[in-house]
N, C-alpha and C positions, 0 to 999 in steps of 0.2 A: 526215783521218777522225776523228781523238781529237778536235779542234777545232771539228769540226761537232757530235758527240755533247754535249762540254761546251756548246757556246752550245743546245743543243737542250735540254738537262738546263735550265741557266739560263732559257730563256724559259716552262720547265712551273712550276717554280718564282714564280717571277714572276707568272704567270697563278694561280697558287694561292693567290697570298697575296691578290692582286687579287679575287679571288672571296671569300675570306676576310672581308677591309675591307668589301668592299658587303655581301656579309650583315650584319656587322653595324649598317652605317648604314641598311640598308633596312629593316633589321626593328624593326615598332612597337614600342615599350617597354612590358613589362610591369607595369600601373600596379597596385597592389593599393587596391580601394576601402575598406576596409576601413578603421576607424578602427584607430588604435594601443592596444591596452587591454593592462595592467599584465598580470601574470602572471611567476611564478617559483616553479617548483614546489619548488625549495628552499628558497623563502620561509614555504612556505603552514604557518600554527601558531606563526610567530612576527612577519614585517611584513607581511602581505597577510589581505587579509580579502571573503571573496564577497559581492556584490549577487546580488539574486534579482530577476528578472521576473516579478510578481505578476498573474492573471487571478482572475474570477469562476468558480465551479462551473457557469456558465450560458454561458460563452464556447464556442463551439465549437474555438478554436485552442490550439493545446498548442505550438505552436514559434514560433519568431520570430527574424530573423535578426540580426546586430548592426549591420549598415548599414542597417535597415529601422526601429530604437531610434534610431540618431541623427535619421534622417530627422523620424520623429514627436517625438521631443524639440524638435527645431528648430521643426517646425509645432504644436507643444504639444498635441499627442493621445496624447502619453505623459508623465506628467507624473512626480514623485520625490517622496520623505519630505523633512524638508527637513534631516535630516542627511548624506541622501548627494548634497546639490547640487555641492559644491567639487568633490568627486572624479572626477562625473559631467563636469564641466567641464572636466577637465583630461583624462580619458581619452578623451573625444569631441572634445575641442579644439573648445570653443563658444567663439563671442565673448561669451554671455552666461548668468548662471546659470538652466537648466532651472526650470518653473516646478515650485514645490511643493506640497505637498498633506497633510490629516493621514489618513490611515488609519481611524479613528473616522468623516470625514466620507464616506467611500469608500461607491461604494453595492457592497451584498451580490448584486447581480441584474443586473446591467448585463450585455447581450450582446457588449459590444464593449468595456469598460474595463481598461488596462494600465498597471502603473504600476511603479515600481523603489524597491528599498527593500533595506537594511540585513538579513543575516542574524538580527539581531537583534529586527527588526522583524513576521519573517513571522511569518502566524497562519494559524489555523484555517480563516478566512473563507473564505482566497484559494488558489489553486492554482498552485504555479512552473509557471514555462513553460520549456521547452529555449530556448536560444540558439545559433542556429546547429546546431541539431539534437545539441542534446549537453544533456544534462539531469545540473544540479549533484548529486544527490543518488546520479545513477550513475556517472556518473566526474567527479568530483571534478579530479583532475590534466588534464583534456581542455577543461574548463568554460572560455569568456573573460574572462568579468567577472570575474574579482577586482583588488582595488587596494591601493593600498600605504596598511597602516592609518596612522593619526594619533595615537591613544593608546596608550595603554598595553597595554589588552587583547590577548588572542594567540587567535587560532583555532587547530584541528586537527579537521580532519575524521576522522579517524580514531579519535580519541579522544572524541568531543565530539558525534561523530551516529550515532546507535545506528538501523538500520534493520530493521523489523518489517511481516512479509505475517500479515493476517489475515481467514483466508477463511471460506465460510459451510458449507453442510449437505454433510457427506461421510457417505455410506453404500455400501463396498464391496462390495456384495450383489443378488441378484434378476438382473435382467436385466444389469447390469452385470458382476456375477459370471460370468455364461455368457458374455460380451465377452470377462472375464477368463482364460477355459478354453481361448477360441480362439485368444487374438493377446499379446503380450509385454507387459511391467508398462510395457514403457522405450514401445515403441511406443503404450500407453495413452497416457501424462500429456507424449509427445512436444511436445507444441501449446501446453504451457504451464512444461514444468520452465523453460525462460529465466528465468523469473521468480523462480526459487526454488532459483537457483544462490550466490545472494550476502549474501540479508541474514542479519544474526545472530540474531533472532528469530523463527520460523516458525507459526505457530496455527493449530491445525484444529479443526473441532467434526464428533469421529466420534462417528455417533451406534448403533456396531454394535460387538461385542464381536468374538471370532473362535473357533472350533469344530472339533474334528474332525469333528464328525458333517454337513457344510456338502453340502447337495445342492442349488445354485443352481435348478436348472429346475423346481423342486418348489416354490420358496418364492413366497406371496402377502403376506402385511401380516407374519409373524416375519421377522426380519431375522437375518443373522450374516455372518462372513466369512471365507474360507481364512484360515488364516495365511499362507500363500506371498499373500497378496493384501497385508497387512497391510506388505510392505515395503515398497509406495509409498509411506508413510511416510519412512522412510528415506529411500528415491530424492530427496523433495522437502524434506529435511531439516529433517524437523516438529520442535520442541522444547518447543511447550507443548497440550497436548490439553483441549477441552473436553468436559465429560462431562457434559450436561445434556441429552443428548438423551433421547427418548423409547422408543429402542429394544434400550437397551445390555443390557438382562437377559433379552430375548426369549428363548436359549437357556439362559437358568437364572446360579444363581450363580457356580456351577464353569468356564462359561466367562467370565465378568465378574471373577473373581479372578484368572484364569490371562492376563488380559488386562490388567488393572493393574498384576502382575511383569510382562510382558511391557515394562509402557512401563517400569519403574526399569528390565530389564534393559539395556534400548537407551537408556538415561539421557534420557528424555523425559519431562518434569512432564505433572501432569495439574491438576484444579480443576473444580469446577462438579458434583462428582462422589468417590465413593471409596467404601470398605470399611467406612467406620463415619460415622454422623452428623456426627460433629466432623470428620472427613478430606472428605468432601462438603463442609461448612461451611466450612472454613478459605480463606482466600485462597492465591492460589500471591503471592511475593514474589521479585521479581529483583533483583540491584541490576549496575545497567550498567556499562561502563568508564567511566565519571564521576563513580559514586557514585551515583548518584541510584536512588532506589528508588524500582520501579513495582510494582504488587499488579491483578493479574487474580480476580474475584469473579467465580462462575455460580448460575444461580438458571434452575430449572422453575418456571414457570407455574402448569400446571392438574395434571401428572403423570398423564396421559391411559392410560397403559400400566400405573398402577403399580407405576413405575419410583423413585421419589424413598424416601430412607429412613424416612418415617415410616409407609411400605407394606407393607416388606418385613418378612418375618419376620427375616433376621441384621442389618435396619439398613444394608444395604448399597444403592447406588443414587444417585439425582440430588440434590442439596440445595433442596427445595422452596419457594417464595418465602414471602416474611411482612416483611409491611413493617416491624414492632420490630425481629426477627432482624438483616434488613439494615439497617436504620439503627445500629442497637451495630456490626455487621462493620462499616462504614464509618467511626462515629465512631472506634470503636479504632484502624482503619487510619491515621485522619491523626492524632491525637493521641498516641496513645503507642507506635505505631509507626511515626511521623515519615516515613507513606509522603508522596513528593513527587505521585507520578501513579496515578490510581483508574481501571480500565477494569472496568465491571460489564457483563455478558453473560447475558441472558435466554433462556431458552427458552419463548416464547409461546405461547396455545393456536394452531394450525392457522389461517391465514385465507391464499385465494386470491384474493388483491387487492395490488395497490399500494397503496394504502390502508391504512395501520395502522388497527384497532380502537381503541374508544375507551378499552379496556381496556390496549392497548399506551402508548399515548400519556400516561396517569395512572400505570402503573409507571416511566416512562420519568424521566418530570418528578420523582416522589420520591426514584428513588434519585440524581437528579443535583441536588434541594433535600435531599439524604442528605450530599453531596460526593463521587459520583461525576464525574470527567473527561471522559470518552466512554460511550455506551449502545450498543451494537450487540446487537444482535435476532439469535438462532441458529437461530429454528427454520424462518424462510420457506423454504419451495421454491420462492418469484420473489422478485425483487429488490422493495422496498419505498422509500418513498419516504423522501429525508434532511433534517434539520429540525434549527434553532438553537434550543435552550431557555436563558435567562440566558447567552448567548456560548456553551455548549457544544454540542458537534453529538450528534444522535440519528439511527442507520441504524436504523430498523424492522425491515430483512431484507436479509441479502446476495445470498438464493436459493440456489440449489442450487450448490456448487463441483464435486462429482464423488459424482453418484447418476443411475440409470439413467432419471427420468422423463422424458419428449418427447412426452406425448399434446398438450400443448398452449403455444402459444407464450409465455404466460408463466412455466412451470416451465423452458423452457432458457434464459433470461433472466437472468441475475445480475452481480455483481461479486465481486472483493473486493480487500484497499484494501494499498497502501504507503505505509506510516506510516513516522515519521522524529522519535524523540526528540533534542531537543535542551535543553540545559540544564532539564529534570525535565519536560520535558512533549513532548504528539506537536506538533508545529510544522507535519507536512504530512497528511493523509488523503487520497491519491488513488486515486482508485476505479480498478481495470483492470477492465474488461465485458466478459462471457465471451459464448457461446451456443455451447448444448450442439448439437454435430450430432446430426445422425438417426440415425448410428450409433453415437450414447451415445460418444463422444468429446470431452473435456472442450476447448475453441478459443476464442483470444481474439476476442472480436468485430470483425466490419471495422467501419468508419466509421459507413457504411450502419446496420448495427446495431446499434450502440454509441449515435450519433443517438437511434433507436429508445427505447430503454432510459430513456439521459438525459430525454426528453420526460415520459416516464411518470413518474418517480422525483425529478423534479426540481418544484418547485412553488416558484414566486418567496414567495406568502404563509409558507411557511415556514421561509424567510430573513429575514424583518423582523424 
């Protein structure tokens, strides 16, 4: 009996390992197509260094896989800078070196042109694309392109990429204020805090002070806002505010005071705006974990409300435009306050168009023949169209970020952009496209409407 058990044990045994063996010779091997690319996140800041996959502001694609980069490499529909050829060679294992290309000869409009290039290389022009659905400038440690540098230089993204959301016309009041009365601050700005959980510089252009005396369902063109409203701020960790709006003295001066402690008390700068002419006039100046110093300049237009300080009886209000004024802020800014990066910020008169005015377009061009960096437009309530003057870019209007209008389908229309300084300048401007629901709920655009948006705001002629 024990004898039959053991030879019965033995032959399950037996059968088990037999089964064992054939799984594994029958089962196909798991081939990974995938090229081999460098990476070691204990590397990165002192022998690895990122490649970027560069598009046009006119491509419709934002991702791209890294077996889909070899593929087009081989067939040369993706072509390289010609400093990153060796690396690209050796990471893709070509037999031959990728063809190259210079940057300069790159066109600005192309619907379908991709090309790879040098962290050091990226500009303004072009816009990263994800690799493998993983986008460098958000996780960093996840990205696959990086390679093992050759010189001396060191990256660190940490130290070295300073990132900044800069959005357009907030006003927490009217019909959105009664939104505000019904439903949570968290549940408002749900559809978009993602975006404004991480960078280290945050920009808003409120253009509404805040009140006790605030009776939302009452209010038509005076503007104000709860203070309990006034925390979405916070929530989406604003750190620089602009005050160039038209509406910030609607309730008087006593709440436009009690609203600038407000921002020192919660340690958030302001600019474009303040308490006395010179404080409105002055530039706000940062200087990043690199050293590098960037200076935000604002400037009213027409001062349609009078709103700006040369209105008011205590001097307090928006810092009114004047082309001498700003070209002295500007030159001082680069000359003897050795600012590296100039972002000037308009408050325009009122136009309901994509179409800048011909009035937007001649402020635009002087303060950036002033040595302004970037121009972006604060006042649109729709997104407005973006334009290269001398290499630098010009947004007209980013539209509305979170204000209650939706009569018409260009006011829920807009963007606003993640920026990305690196060594003293923005290297990336990418637009995120909102559209406001019907229920005054601030929502990233889908595809569909994003499409939309781009067609309208985008104009090849103002790319050449």
């Amino acid at each position: 009996m024990k004898k039959s058990i053991k030879t019965l044990l033995a032959v399950f045994f037996l059968l088990l390992f037999a089964s064992f063996v054939f799984s594994k010779l029958s089962k196909p091997k798991t081939i990974n197509h995938s090229p081999h690319i460098y990476y070691d996140n204990k590397l990165n800041g002192k022998d690895s260094v990122p490649l970027l996959v560069l598009t046009t502001y006119f491509n419709n694609r934002t991702s791209i896989t890294a077996q889909e980069i070899r593929n087009k490499i081989i067939s040369g529909e993706i072509k390289c800078t010609k400093d990153v050829t060796d690396r690209l060679k050796k990471i893709f294992k070509l037999s031959r070196d990728p063809e190259s290309i210079f940057i300069n000869n790159c066109s600005k409009t192309s619907d379908s042109l991709i090309f790879i290039t040098g962290i050091d290389s990226v500009n303004i022009n072009y816009l990263s694309m994800e690799v493998d659905s993983i986008d460098f400038f958000k996780t960093p440690n996840k990205y696959p392109l990086w390679v093992k540098n050759e010189n001396n230089s060191t990256f660190n993204f940490s130290k070295q990429i300073t990132s900044y959301v800069h959005t357009g016309v907030t006003a927490l009041t009217r019909s959105t204020g009664s939104l505000l009365d019904r439903i949570s601050l968290d549940k408002y700005i749900y559809n978009i805090l993602p975006y404004f959980k991480n960078p280290d510089l945050v920009h808003i252009s409120n253009e509404v002070s805040f009140s006790d005396s605030v009776d939302y369902s009452t209010m038509k063109m005076s503007f104000a806002s709860k203070l309990r409203d006034f925390e979405i701020l916070k929530k989406l960790n604003v750190s620089l505010v602009e005050l160039t709006g038209n509406h910030n003295l609607d309730f008087g001066s006593k709440a436009y005071l009690n609203t600038l402690k407000w921002y020192r008390d919660n340690k958030i700068d302001y600019f474009g705006g303040g308490k006395n002419k010179h404080e409105a006039s002055s530039p706000l100046i940062r200087i990043l974990e690199d050293g590098t110093k960037i200076a935000w300049i604002g400037f009213n237009e027409l001062c349609p409300c009078g709103e700006c300080t040369d209105r008011t009886k205590l001097g307090i209000g928006a810092n009114r435009f004047n082309k001498d004024s700003a070209s002295k802020i500007i030159n001082r800014l680069k000359y003897i306050e050795h600012v590296d990066y100039i972002i000037s910020c308009v408050q325009f008169g009122e136009r309901d168009s994509y179409q800048p005015s011909e009035s937007q377009k001649k402020i635009c061009r002087e303060l950036i023949d002033f040595g302004s960096d970037v121009i972006i437009g604060s006042q649109a309530h729709q997104a407005q169209e973006i334009a290269i003057y001398k290499g630098k870019l010009i947004f007209y209007g980013t539209g509305n970020f979170m204000f209650d209008q939706i009569h018409r389908i260009g006011v829920r229309q807009a963007f606003f952009l993640e920026c990305y300084f690196y060594k003293g300048k923005i290297i990336q401007f990418k637009p995120v496209y909102t559209f406001m629901q019907l229920n005054r709920i601030p929502n990233v655009a889908t595809y569909d409407e994003a499409s939309v948006i781009k067609k309208a705001i985008l104009r090849k002629s103002n790319f050449q």
